[in-house]
C-alpha positions in Angstrom: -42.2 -10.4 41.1 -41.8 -7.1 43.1 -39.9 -9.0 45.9 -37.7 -11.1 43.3 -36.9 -7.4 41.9 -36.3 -6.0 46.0 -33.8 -8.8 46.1 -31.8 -8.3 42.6 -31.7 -4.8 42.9 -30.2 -5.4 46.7 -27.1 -6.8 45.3 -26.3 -3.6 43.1 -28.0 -0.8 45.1 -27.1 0.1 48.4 -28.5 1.2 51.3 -28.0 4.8 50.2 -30.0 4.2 46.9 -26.7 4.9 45.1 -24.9 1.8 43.3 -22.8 -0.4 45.1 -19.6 -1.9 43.9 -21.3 -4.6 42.1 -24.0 -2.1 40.9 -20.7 -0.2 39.3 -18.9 -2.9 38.1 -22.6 -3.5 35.9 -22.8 -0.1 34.6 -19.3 -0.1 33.8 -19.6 -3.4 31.7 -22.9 -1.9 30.0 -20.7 1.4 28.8 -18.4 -1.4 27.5 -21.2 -3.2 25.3 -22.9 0.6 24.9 -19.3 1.4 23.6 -18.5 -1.4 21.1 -22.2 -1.2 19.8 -21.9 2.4 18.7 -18.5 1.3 17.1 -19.7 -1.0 15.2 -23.0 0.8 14.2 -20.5 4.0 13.1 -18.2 1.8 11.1 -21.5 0.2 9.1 -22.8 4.3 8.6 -19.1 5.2 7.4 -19.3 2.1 5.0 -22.5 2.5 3.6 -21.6 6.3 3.0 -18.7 5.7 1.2 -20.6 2.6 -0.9 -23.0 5.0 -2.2 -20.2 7.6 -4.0 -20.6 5.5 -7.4 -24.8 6.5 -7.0 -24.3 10.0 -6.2 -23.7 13.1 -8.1 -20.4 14.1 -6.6 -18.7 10.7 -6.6 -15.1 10.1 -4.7 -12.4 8.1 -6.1 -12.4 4.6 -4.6 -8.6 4.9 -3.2 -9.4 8.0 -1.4 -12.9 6.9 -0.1 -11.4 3.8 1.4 -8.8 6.2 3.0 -11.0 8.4 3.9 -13.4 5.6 5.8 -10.6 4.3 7.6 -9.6 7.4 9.0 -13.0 8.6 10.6 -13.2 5.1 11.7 -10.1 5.8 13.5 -11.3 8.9 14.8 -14.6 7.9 16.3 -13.2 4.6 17.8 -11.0 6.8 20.0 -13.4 9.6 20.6 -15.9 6.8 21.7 -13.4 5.4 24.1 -12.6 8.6 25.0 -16.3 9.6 26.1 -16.7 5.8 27.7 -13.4 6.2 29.8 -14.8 9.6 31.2 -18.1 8.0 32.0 -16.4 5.3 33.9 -14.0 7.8 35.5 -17.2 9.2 36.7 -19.1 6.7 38.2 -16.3 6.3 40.6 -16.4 9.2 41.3 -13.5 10.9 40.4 -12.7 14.5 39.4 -12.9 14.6 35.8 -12.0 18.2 35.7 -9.4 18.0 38.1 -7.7 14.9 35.9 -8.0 17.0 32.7 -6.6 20.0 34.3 -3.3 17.7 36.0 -3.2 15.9 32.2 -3.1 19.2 30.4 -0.3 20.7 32.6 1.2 16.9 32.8 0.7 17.5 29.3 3.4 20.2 28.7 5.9 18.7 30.8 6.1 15.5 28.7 5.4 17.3 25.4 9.4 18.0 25.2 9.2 13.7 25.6 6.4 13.4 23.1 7.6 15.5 19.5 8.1 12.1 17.9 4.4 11.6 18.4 3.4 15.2 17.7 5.5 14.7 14.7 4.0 12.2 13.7 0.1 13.4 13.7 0.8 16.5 12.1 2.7 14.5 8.9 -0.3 12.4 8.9 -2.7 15.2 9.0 -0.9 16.3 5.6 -0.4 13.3 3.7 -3.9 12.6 4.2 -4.5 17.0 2.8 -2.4 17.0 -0.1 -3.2 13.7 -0.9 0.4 12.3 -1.6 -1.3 8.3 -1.6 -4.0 6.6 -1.3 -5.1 2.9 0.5 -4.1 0.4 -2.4 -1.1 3.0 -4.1 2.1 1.4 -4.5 4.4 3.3 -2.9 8.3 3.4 -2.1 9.7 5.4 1.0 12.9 5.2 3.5 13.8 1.5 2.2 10.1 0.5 2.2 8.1 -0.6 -0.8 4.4 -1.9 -1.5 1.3 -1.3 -1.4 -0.6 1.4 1.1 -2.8 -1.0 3.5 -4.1 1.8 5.9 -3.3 5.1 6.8 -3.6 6.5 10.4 -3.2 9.5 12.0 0.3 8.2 13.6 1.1 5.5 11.4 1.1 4.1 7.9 1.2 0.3 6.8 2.9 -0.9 3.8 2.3 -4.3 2.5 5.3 -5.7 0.5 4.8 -8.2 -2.6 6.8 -11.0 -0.1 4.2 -10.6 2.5 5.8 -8.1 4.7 3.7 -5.7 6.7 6.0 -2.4 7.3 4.6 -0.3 9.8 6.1 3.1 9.0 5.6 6.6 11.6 4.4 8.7 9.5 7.1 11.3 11.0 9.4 9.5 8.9 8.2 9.8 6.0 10.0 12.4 4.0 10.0 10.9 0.4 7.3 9.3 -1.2 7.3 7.6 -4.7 4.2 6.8 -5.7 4.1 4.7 -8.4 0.7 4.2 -9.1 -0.5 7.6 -10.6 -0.3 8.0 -14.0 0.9 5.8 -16.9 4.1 3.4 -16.1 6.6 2.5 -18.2 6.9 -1.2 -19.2 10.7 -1.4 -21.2 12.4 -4.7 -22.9 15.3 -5.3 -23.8 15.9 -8.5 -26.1 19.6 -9.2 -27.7 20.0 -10.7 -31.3 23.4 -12.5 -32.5 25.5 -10.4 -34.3 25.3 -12.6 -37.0 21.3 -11.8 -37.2 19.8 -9.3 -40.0 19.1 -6.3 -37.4 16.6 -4.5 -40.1 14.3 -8.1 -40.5 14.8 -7.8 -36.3 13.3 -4.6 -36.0 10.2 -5.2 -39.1 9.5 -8.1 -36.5 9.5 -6.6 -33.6 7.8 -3.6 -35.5 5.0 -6.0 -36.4 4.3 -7.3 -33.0 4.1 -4.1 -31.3 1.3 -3.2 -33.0 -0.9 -6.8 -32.6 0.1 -6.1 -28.9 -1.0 -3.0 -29.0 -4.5 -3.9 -29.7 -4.4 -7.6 -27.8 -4.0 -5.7 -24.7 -6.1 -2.9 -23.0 -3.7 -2.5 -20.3 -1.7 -0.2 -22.6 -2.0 3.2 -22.6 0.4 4.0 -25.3 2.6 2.0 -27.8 4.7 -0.3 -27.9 7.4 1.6 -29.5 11.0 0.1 -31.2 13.7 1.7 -29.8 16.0 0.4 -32.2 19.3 -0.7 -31.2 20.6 0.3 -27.6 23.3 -1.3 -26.5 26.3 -3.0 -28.3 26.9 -6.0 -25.6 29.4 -8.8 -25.9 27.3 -11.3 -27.2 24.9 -9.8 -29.4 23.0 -6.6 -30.3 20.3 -5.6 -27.5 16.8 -4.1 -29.2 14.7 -2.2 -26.9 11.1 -2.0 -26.7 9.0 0.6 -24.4 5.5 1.2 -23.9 2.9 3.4 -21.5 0.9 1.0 -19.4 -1.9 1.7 -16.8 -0.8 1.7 -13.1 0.9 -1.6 -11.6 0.2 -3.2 -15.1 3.5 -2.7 -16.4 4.9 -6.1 -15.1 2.3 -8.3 -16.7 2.8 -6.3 -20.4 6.8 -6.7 -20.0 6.0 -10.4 -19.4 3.7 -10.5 -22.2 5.8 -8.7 -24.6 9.2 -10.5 -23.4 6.9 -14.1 -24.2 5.7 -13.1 -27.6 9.1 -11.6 -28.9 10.9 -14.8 -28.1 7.7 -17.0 -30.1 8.1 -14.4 -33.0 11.9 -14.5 -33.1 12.2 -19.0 -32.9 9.6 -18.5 -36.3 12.0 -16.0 -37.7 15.2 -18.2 -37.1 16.2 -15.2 -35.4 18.6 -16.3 -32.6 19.0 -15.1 -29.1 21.9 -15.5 -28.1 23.7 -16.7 -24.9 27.2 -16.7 -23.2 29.8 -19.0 -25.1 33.3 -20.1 -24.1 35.8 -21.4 -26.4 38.3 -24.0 -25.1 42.3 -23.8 -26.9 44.2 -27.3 -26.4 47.6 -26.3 -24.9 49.2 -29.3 -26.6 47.2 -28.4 -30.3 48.6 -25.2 -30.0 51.9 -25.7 -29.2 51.9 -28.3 -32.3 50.8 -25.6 -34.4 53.6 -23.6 -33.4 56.2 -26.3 -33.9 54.6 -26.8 -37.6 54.5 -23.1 -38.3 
């Protein structure tokens, strides 16, 4: 056994006792496997932390935990690669202190190059302090809109409804909607013929506000009639509004838009739709003659 060790530690040690270059190339690979261990063993502490807020006394909201996990995942990942890289720098033995001294003057001579970047960070830094959105809000911002998918110190991803990932700097970010905090609004607008009884209309729709009202408990507040809110060339159009919980107002206006239209084909009510009249030339040139 001792002589089996002599001969394996004779292809990483040299005669010095110091580490040869396969001896390095070893240890550097170990820092690697050290490295990506301790990542994934921080990412399972950050998780569990953050799972526990619901057991705890001072519980977090769920959109700013998952926020919140994300970044200090972020943050030890590159402070881990950070502290391997230096080991590794090391081990070659290269001046660490001299490299840190040429980066930090290096530093100020590409700063001028680099604002976008600084930029950057420091928007991120206070997104993420005056909380202006959360992972899962749904947001809109320079042309962009959808929901928050992560937030990093540099960047922030947007996931559109089609599918679209947006990767947006966070330096360019100036206006944020955020559409997800506090009650939406869910507005329809249904027309009636002219010819309809508008006050039977409005009992109706009246009526069915308030069964929808307590069918559904994604509504905060409401429905309300409007009553009549635009004269439009085909018929009268009747609005209906209501206070919905966030991203919830699509389904009610769907719901409410379906049920109106069941309510108003029992009624005989009739929507109405575009209608073109067609004059014969030669019928009315006849009726002229006749005339």
């Amino acid at each position: 056994m001792q002589e089996i060790a002599k001969s394996v530690s004779s292809h990483f040690i040299g005669t010095s006792g110091e580490l040869n270059i396969y001896g390095k190339i070893l240890k550097v690979a170990v820092i690697f496997v050290l490295m990506k261990i301790a990542i994934k063993v921080s990412y399972s502490f950050i998780d569990k932390f953050f799972n526990r807020r619901y057991s705890t006394r001072f519980k977090i909201e769920e959109r700013k935990s998952n926020t919140l996990a994300i970044i200090l995942k972020s943050i030890i990942k590159y402070l881990l690669y950070f502290v391997g890289v230096v080991a590794i720098l090391k081990e070659f033995g290269l001046p660490i202190e001299s490299i840190i001294a040429t980066a930090g003057i290096g530093g100020l001579a590409i700063g001028f190059g680099a604002q976008s970047l600084v930029k950057d960070i420091i928007t991120g830094f206070f997104i993420l302090f005056e909380d202006q959105y959360s992972v899962g809000d749904y947001i809109k911002t320079g042309g962009f809109d959808g929901l928050v998918e992560e937030i990093g110190i540099r960047i922030t991803k947007i996931r559109a409804f089609s599918g679209e990932l947006h990767i947006v700097p966070n330096g360019n970010i100036q206006t944020v909607t955020n559409l997800s905090r506090g009650s939406m609004r869910a507005l329809v607008n249904v027309e009636i013929a002219y010819e309809e009884d508008v006050d039977k209309a409005l009992i109706i729709l009246s009526e069915l506000s308030k069964q929808i009202s307590m069918d559904n408990d994604k509504i905060v507040e409401g429905p309300n009639v409007l009553g009549v809110t635009n004269l439009g060339e085909t018929g009268l159009q009747l609005g209906v509004v209501a206070k919905t919980k966030p991203m919830e107002q699509w389904s009610v206006e769907r719901e409410m838009r379906k049920r109106i239209k069941l309510e108003f084909d029992k009624a005989g009510i009739e929507i109405p739709y575009p209608r073109r009249v067609i004059v014969e030339k030669d019928k009315v040139n006849k009726s002229s003659l006749n005339s």
